[in-house]
C-alpha positions as CSV (number, residue, x, y, z in Angstrom):
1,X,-24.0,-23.7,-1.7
2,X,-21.1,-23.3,1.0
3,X,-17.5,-24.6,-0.1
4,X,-16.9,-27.9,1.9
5,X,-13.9,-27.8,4.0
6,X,-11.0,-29.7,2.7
7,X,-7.8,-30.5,3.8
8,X,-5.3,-27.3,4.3
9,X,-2.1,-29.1,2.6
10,X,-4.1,-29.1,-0.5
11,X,-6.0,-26.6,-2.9
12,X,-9.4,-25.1,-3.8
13,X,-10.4,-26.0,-7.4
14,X,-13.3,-24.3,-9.2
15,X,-15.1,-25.7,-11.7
16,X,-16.7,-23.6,-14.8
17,X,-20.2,-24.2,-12.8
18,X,-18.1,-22.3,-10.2
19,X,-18.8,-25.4,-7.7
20,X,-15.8,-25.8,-5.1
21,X,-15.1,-29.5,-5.0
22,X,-12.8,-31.5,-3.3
23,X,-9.9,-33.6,-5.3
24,X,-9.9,-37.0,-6.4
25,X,-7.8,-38.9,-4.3
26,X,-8.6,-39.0,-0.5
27,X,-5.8,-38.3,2.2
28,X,-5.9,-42.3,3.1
29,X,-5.4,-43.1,-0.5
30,X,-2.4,-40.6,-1.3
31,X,-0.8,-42.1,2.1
32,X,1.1,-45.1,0.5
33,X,3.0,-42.8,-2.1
34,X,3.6,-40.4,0.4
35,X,6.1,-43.2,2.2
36,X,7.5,-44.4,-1.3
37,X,8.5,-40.3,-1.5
38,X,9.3,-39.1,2.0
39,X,13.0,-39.1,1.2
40,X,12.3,-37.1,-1.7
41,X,9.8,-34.6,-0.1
42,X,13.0,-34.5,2.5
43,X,15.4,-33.5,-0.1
44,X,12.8,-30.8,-1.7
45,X,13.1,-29.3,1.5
46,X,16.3,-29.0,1.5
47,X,16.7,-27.8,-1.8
48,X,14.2,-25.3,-0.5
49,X,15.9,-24.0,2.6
50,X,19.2,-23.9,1.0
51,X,17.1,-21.1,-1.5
52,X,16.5,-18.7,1.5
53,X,19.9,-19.5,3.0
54,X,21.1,-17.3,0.4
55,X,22.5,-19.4,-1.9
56,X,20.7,-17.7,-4.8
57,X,22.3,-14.2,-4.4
58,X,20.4,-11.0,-5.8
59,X,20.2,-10.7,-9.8
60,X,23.5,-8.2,-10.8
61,X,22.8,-6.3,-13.7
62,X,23.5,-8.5,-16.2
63,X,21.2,-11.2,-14.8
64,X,17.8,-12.0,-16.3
65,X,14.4,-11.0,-14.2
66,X,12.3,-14.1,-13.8
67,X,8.2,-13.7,-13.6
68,X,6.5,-15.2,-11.1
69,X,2.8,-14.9,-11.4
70,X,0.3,-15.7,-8.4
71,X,-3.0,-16.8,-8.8
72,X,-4.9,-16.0,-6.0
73,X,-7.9,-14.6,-3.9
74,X,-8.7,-13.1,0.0
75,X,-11.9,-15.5,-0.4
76,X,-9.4,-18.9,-1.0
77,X,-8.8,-20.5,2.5
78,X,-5.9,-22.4,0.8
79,X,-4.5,-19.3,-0.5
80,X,-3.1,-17.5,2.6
81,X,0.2,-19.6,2.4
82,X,1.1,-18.7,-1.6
83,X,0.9,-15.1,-0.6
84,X,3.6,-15.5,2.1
85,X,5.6,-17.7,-0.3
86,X,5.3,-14.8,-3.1
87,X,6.0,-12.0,-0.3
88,X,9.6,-13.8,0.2
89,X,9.9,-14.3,-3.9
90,X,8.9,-10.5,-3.8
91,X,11.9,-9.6,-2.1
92,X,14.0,-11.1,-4.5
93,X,16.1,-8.8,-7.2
94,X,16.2,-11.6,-9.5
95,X,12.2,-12.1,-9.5
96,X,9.2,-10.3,-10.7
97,X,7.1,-10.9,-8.7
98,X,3.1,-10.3,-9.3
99,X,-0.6,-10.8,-7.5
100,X,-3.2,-11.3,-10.1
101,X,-6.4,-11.6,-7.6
102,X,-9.0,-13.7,-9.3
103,X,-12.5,-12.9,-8.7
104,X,-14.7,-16.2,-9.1
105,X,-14.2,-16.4,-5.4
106,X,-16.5,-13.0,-4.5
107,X,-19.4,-14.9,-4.8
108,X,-18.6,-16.9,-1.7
109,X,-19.0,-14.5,1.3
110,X,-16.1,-12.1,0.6
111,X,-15.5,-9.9,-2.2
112,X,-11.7,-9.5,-2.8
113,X,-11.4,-5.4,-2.9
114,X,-8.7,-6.5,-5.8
115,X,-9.7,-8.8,-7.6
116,X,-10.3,-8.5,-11.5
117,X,-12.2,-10.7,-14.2
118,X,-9.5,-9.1,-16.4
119,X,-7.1,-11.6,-13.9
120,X,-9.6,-14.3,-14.5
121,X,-9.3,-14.2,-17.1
122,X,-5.8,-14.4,-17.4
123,X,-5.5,-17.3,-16.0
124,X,-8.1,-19.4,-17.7
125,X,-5.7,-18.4,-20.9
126,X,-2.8,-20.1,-19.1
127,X,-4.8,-23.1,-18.2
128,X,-6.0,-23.5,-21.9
129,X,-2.5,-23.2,-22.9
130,X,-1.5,-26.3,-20.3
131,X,-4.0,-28.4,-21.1
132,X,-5.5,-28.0,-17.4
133,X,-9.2,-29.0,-17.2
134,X,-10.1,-26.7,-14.3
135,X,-9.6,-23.6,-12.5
136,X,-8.2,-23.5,-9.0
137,X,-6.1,-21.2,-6.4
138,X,-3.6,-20.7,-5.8
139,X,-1.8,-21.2,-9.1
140,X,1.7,-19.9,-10.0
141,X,2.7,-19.7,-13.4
142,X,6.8,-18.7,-13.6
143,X,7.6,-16.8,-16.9
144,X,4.4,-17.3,-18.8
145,X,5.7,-21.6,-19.4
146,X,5.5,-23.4,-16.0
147,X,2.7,-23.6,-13.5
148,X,1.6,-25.2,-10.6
149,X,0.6,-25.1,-7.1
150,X,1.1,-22.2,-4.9
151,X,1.2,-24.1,-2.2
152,X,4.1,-26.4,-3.4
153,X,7.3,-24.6,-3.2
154,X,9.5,-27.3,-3.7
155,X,7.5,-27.2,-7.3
156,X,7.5,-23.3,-7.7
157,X,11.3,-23.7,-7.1
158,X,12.2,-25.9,-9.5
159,X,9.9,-24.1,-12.1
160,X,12.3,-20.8,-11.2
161,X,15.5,-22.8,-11.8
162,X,13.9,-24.0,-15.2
163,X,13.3,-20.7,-16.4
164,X,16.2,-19.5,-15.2
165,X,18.2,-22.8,-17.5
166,X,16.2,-21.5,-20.5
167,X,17.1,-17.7,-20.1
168,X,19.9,-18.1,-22.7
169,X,17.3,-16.5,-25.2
170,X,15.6,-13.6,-23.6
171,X,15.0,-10.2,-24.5
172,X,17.1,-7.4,-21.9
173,X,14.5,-4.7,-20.9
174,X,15.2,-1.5,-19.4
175,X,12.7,0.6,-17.9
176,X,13.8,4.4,-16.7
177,X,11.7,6.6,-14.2
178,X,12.1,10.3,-16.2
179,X,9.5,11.8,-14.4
180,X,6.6,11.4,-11.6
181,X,4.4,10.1,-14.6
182,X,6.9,9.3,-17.5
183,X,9.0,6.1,-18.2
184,X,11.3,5.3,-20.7
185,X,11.2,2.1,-22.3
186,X,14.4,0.6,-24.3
187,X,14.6,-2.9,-25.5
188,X,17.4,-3.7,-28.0
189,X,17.1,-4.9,-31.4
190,X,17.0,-8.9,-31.3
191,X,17.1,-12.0,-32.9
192,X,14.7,-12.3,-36.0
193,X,12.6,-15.4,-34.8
194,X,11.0,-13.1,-31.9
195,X,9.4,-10.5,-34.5
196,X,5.9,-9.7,-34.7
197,X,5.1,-12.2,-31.9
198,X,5.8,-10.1,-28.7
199,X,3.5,-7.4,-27.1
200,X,4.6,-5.1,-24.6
201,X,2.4,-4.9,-21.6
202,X,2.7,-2.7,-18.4
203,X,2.1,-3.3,-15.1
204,X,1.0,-1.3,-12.2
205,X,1.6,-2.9,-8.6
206,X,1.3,-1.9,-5.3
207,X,3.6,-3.0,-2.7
208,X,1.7,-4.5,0.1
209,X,-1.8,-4.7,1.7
210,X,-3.0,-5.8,4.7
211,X,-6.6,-6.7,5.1
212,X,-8.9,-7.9,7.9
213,X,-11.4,-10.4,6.1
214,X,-14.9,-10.5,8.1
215,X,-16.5,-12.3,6.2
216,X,-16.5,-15.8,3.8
217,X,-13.6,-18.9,4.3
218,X,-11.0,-16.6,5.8
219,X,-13.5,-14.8,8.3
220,X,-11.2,-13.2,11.1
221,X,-8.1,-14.0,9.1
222,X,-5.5,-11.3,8.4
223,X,-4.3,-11.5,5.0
224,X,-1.3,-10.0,3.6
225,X,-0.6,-9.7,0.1
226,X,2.6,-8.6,-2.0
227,X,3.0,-6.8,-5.5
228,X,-0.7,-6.6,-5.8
229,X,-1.5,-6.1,-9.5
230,X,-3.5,-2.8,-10.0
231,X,-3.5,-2.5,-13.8
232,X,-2.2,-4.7,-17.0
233,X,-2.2,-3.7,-20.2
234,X,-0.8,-4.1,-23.7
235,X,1.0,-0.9,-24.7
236,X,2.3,-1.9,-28.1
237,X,3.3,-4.8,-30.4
238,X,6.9,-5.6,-30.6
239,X,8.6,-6.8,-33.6
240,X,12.0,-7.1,-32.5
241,X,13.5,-4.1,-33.7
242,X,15.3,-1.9,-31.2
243,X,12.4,-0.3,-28.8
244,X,13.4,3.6,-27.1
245,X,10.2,5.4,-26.1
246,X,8.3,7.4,-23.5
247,X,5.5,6.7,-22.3
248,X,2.9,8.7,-19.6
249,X,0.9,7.1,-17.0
250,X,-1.7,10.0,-17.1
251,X,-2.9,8.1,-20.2
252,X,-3.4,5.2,-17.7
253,X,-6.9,4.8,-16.4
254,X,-7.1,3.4,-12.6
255,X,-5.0,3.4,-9.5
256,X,-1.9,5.1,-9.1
257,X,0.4,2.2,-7.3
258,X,4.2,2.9,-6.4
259,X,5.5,0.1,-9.1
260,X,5.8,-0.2,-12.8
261,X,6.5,-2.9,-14.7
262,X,7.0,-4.0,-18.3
263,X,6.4,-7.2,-19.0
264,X,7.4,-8.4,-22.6
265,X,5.7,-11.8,-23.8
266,X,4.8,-13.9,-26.5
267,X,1.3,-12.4,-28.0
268,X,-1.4,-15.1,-26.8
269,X,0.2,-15.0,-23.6
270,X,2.8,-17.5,-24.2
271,X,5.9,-17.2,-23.0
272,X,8.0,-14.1,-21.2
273,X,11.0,-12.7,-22.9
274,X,11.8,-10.0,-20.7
275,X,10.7,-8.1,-17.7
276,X,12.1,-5.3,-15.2
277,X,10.1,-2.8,-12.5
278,X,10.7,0.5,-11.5
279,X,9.8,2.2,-8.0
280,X,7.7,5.5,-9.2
281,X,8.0,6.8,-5.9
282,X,11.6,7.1,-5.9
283,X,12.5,11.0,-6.1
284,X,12.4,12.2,-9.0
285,X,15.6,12.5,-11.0
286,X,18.0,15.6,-11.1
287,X,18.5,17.3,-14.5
């Protein structure tokens, strides 16, 4: 069965019986609330354009990474607008920001040439964890705690100053480029409540891709999307002792994307201690 067109200002959700359906409320009922909160949808956007004025200025080097992960698909007509969003978080030093392509969508007339079950299923663990009955994109969860809607910045915002608030607490991670396939990881010793509860996963991610979409919901649509996730995967468990190793990505199966990222966070996927990302195209370091 074809999806049934819904209203772009609002997203796709999939059921289990992977049945796109349209939400609850119609656009005539939501209308009355929407007056009650103009002034406040007014002020979001302020909040909002006061972000890409600058007055969040680059992470220095003593400044926590925040992770911003996007739930999303080439298949999703509501998705289109997240992946500019992310592209503008992606230029951000003080955000990690990552494209986990789902791929429940595929089986409605376009097969996302990245998308993953392992992504699926990633964020079906999130969604178990929040208590959310159903799956839907685009969904944007900011440091493994706070999700919603890709399509609501205002929302994604304020999820990034929350994490940011509760940062107080988490783990600095330093990643080194050694070589064209080695990386040094170093994580300081920490507090004792953190041990045995981390893992430390890496993450491979391309920059950017550019697709023409011929067939499905977006047929004819050129979508772009940013810090494309290529490979995740748990490296080791971390205890919160003091962390130096090296590690090759020869003994990585898959692509061979220009980032690397580790991601440190609460085993069960709950929440992320510490990140930080390396460009393994750089030129390679002297001596």
């Amino acid at each position: 069965m074809q999806p049934e067109q819904v209203s772009p200002s609002v997203d796709w959700y999939v059921t289990d019986s992977m049945r796109i359906v349209s939400p609850m409320l119609s656009a005539r009922q939501l209308r009355p609330p929407f007056r009650c909160f103009r002034h406040l949808v007014f002020g979001a956007l302020l909040v909002i354009a006061s972000l890409f004025a600058g007055v969040w200025s680059p992470a220095s080097a003593q400044e926590q990474v925040t992770v911003v992960e996007l739930f999303t698909s080439q298949g999703c007509p509501a998705c289109p607008r997240a992946d500019k969003l992310l592209g503008e978080l992606a230029g951000r030093d003080d955000i990690l920001a990552l494209s986990f392509h789902v791929d429940y969508w595929d089986y409605y007339g376009w097969a996302d040439p990245f998308a993953s079950e392992v992504y699926s299923q990633r964020q079906q663990r999130y969604l178990d964890k929040r208590g959310v009955p159903y799956v839907y994109t685009p969904q944007i969860v900011v440091d493994g705690q706070w999700q919603t809607s890709g399509n609501k910045p205002a929302a994604v915002f304020e999820n990034i100053v929350a994490a940011r608030s509760a940062s107080a607490d988490k783990v600095r991670v330093q990643l080194e480029r050694i070589s064209e396939d080695q990386i040094r990881i170093r994580i300081p010793e920490t507090d004792a409540r953190y041990r045995g509860e981390a893992d430390i996963m890496i993450v491979r991610f391309d920059e950017k891709h550019v697709t023409e979409v011929t067939r499905g919901e977006n047929r004819g649509k050129t979508i772009v999307n940013h810090h494309v996730v290529r490979l995740m995967r748990p490296v080791a468990r971390w205890n919160g002792e003091a962390v130096d190793v090296v590690l090759s990505l020869q003994e990585l199966d898959g692509a061979d994307p220009a980032y690397c990222a580790i991601v440190v966070q609460e085993h069960g996927q709950g929440r992320i201690l510490g990140a930080t990302s390396v460009n393994m195209r750089e030129p390679a370091p002297r001596g």
